[in-house]
C-alpha positions as CSV (number, residue, x, y, z in Angstrom):
1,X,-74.2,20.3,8.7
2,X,-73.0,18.7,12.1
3,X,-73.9,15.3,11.0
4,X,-72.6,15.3,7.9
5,X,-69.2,17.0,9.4
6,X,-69.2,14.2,12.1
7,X,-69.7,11.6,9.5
8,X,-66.4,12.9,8.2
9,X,-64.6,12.9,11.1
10,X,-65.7,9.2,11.2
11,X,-64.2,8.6,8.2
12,X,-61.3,10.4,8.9
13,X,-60.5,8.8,12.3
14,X,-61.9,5.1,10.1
15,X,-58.6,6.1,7.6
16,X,-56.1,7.3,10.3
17,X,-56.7,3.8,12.5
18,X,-55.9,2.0,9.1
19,X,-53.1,3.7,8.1
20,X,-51.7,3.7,11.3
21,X,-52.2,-0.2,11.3
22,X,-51.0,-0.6,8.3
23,X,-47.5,1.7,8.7
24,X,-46.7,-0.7,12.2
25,X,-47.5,-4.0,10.1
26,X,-44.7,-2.4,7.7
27,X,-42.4,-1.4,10.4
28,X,-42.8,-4.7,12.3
29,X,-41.8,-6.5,8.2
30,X,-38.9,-4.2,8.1
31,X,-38.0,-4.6,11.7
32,X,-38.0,-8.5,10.9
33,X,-35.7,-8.4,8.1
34,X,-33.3,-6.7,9.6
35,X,-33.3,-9.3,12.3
36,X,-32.8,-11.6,9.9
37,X,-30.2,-10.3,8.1
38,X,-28.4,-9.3,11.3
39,X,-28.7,-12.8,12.3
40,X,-27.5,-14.3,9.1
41,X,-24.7,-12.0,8.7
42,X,-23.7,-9.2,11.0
43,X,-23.3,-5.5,9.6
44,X,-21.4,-4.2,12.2
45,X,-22.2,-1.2,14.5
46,X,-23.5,0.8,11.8
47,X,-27.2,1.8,12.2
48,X,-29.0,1.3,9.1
49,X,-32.7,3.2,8.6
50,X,-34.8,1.6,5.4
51,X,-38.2,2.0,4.1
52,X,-38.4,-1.3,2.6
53,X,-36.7,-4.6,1.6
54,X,-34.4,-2.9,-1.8
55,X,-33.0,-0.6,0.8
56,X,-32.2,-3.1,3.7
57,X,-30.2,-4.9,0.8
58,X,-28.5,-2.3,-0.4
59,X,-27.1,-1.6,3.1
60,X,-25.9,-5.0,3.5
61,X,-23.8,-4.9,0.0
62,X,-22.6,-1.2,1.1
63,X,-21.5,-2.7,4.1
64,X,-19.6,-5.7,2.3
65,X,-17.9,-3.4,0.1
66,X,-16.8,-1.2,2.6
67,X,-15.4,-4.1,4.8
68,X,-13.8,-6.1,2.0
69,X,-10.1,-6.2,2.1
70,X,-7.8,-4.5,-1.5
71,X,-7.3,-7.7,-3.7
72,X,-3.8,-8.5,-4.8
73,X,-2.9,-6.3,-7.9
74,X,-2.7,-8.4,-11.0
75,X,0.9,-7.1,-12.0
76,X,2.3,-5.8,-8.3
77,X,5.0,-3.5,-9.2
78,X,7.7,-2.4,-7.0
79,X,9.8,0.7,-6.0
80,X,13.4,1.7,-4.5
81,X,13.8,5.2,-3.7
82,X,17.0,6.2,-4.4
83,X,18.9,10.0,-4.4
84,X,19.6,10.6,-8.3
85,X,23.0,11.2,-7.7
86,X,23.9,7.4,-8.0
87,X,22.1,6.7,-11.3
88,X,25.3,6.6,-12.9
89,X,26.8,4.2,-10.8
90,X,24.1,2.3,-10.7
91,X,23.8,2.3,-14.8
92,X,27.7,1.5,-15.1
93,X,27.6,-1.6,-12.8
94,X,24.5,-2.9,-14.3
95,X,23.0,-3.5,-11.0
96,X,21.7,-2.1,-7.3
97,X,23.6,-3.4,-4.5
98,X,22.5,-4.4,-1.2
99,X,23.9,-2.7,2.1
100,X,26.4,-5.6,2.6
101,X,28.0,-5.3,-0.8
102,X,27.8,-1.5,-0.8
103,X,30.0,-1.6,2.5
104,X,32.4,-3.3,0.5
105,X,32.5,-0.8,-2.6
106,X,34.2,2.5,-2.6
107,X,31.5,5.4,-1.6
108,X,29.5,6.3,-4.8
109,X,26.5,9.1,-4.5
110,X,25.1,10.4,-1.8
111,X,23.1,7.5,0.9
112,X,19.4,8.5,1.9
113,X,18.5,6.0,4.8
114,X,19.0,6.0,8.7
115,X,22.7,4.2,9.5
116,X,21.4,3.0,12.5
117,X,19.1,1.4,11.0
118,X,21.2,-0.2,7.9
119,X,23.6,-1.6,10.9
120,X,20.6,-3.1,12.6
121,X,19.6,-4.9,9.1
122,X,23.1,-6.0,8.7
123,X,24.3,-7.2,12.0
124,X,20.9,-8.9,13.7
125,X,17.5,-8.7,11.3
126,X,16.9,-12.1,9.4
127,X,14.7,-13.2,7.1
128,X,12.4,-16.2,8.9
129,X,12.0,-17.8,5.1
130,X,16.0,-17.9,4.7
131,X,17.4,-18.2,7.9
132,X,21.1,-17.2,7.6
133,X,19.9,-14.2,5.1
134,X,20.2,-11.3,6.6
135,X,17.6,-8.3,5.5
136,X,20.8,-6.0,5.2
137,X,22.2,-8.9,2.5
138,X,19.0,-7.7,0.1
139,X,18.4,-4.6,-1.7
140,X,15.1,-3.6,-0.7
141,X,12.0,-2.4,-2.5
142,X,8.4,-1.2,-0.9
143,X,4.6,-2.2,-3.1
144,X,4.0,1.9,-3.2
145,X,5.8,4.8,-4.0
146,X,4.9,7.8,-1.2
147,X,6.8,6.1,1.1
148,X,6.5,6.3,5.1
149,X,10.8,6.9,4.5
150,X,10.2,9.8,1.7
151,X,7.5,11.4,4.4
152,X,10.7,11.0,6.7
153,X,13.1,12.6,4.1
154,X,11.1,15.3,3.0
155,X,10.5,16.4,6.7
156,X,14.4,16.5,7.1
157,X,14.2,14.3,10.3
158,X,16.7,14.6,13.3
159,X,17.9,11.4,12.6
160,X,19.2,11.1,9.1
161,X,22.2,12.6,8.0
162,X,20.4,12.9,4.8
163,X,19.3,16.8,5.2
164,X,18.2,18.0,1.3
165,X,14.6,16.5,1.1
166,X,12.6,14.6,-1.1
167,X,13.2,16.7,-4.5
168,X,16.4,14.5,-5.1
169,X,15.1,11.3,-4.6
170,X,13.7,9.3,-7.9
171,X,11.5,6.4,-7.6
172,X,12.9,2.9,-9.5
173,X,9.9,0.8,-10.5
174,X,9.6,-3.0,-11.5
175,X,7.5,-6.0,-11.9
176,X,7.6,-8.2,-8.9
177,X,6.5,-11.1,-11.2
178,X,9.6,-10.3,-13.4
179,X,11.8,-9.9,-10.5
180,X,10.7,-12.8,-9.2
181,X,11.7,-15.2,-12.2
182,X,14.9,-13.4,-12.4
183,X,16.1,-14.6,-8.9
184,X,14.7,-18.2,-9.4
185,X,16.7,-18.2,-12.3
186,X,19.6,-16.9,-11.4
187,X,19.6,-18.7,-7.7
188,X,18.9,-15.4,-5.3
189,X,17.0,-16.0,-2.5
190,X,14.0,-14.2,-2.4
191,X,11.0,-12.8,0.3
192,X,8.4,-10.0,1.0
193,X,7.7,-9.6,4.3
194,X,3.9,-7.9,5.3
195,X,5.5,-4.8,8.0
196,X,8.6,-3.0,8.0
197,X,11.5,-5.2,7.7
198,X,13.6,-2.8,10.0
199,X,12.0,-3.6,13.9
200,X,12.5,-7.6,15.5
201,X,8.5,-8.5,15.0
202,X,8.2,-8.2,11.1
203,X,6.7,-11.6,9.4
204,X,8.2,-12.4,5.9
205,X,7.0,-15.3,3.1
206,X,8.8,-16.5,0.4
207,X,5.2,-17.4,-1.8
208,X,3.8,-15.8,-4.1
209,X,0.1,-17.5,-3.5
210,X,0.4,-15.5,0.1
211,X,0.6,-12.2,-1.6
212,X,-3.2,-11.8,0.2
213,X,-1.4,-11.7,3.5
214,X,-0.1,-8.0,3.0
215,X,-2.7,-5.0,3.9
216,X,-3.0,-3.9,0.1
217,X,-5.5,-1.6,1.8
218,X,-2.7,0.3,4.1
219,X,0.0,-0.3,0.5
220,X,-2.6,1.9,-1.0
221,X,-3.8,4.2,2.2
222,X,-2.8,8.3,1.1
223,X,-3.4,8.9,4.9
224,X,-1.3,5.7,6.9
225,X,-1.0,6.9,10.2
226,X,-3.2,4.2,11.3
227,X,-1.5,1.4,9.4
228,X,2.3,2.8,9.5
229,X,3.7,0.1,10.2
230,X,1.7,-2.5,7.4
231,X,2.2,0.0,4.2
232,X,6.1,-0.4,5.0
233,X,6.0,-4.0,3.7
234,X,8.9,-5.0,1.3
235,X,9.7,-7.0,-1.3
236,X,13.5,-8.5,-0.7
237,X,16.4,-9.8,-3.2
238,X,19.2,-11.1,-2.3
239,X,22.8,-9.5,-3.3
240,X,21.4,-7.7,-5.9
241,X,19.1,-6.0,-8.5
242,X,19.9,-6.0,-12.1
243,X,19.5,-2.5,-13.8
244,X,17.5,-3.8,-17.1
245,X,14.4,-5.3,-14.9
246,X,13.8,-1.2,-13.8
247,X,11.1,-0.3,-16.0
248,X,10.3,3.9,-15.1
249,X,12.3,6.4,-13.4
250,X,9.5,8.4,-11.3
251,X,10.6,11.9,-10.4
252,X,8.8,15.2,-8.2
253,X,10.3,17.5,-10.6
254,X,11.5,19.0,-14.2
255,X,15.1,19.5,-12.6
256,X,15.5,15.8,-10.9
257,X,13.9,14.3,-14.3
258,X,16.8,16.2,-16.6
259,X,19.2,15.1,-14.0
260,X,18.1,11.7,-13.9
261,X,17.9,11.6,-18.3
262,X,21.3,13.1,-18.2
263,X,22.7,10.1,-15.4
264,X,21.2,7.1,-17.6
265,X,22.3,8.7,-21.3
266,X,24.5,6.5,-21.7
267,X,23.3,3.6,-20.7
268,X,22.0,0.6,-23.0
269,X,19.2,0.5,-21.1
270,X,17.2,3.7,-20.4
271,X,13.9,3.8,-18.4
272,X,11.1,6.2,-19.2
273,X,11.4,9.4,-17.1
274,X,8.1,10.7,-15.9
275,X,7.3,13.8,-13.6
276,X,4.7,12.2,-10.7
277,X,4.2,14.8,-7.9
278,X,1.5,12.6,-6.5
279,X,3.9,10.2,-5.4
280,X,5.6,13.0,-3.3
281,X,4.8,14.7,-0.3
């Protein structure tokens, strides 16, 4: 019985040493791919554990896909937040007006942005693509509703005069492409710029083919704190916006959506009203 049992242990201890050999031959194969791959292409800090050559792969393309930037949207659309008191105006003159011509024009409707601000884009912001174009001289438009300036409206801050929150405003939303052709055609200078168009660093490009240079991933971030500055980059036309180019009127509510249907009733042309809480805060 003692020999036999020792005979199995032999065995036993004859399988172990083999497995053993065999597990550190697979780890020292594993431990070389990932070498390699690190070599060939980092992965970053993340720590990746695999089991064999399917998995190491995997991690590499989860890591790609993680890393890759938000491609340019086919059809970018744009949006100008405006309270939907001054639909009507807006309907009757055919067009939105920048700052500089609104200065001009009697006071129609109730205005949502920081003054200090609208002076600053007036008097000393100008676009590097047109030189003598200041940003105040454009009516201005952001790639994504949920604006960082409806965040500031709907937490009533201290420095707008603006004081009834975000279930006024109505979003305007257009084709760039369209909007685009429009200006070329009707000789309106035209740019985008890829931050916030109201502080003295803010880059701005008048080509389209550059589109790739704005964070689409910070356009598109619900959570921007990180990237504040980058999802306020705006699209910019020159005098002004022509009404029949405004393809939806987005709205947070049923009573700011029978508002704005009642504004644009008589107007030849009349955007679709939907109700989009998501694009409030």
């Amino acid at each position: 019985m003692f020999v036999q049992v020792a005979g199995s242990s032999a065995r036993y201890c004859s399988v172990v040493a083999q497995t053993k050999l065999a597990c550190q031959i697979r780890y020292d194969a594993i431990a070389a791919s990932l070498t390699e791959l690190a070599e060939a292409e980092p992965l970053g800090d993340r720590l990746y554990e695999a089991d064999d050559e399917d998995t190491v792969a995997f991690a590499a393309e989860e890591e790609d896909a993680l890393t890759m930037p938000a491609p340019v949207p086919a059809s970018p659309k744009i949006y100008h937040i405006v309270h939907v008191n001054k639909l009507a105006s807006i309907t009757a003159d055919g067009f939105l007006y920048s700052d500089a011509i609104i200065a001009q024009r009697p006071a129609i409707g109730t205005v949502i942005g920081m003054n200090h601000i609208k002076q600053r884009r007036l008097q000393s912001l100008r676009l590097n693509s047109h030189p003598n174009l200041f940003v105040g001289q454009c009516v201005p438009f952001y790639f994504c509703p949920r604006s960082v300036m409806l965040n500031i409206i709907s937490r009533g801050s201290s420095d707008l005069e603006y004081k009834d929150g975000q279930g006024p405003i109505v979003h305007l939303v257009a084709d760039l492409h369209q909007t685009v052709s429009w200006a070329q055609q009707n000789n309106l200078r035209w740019a985008f710029t890829l931050s916030s168009a109201a502080t003295h660093h803010f880059e701005d490009r008048n080509d389209l083919s550059r589109l790739n240079e704005i964070d689409w991933d910070a356009i598109n971030a619900h959570y921007w704190s990180s990237v504040r500055d980058q999802k306020q980059a705006e699209f910019l036309v020159e005098n002004k916006y022509p009404w029949h180019l405004v393809e939806e009127i987005a709205v947070l509510n049923q009573g700011t959506g029978q508002r704005a249907g009642q504004a644009i009733a008589g107007a030849a042309h009349r955007p679709v009203v939907h109700i989009r809480p998501q694009w409030y805060y």
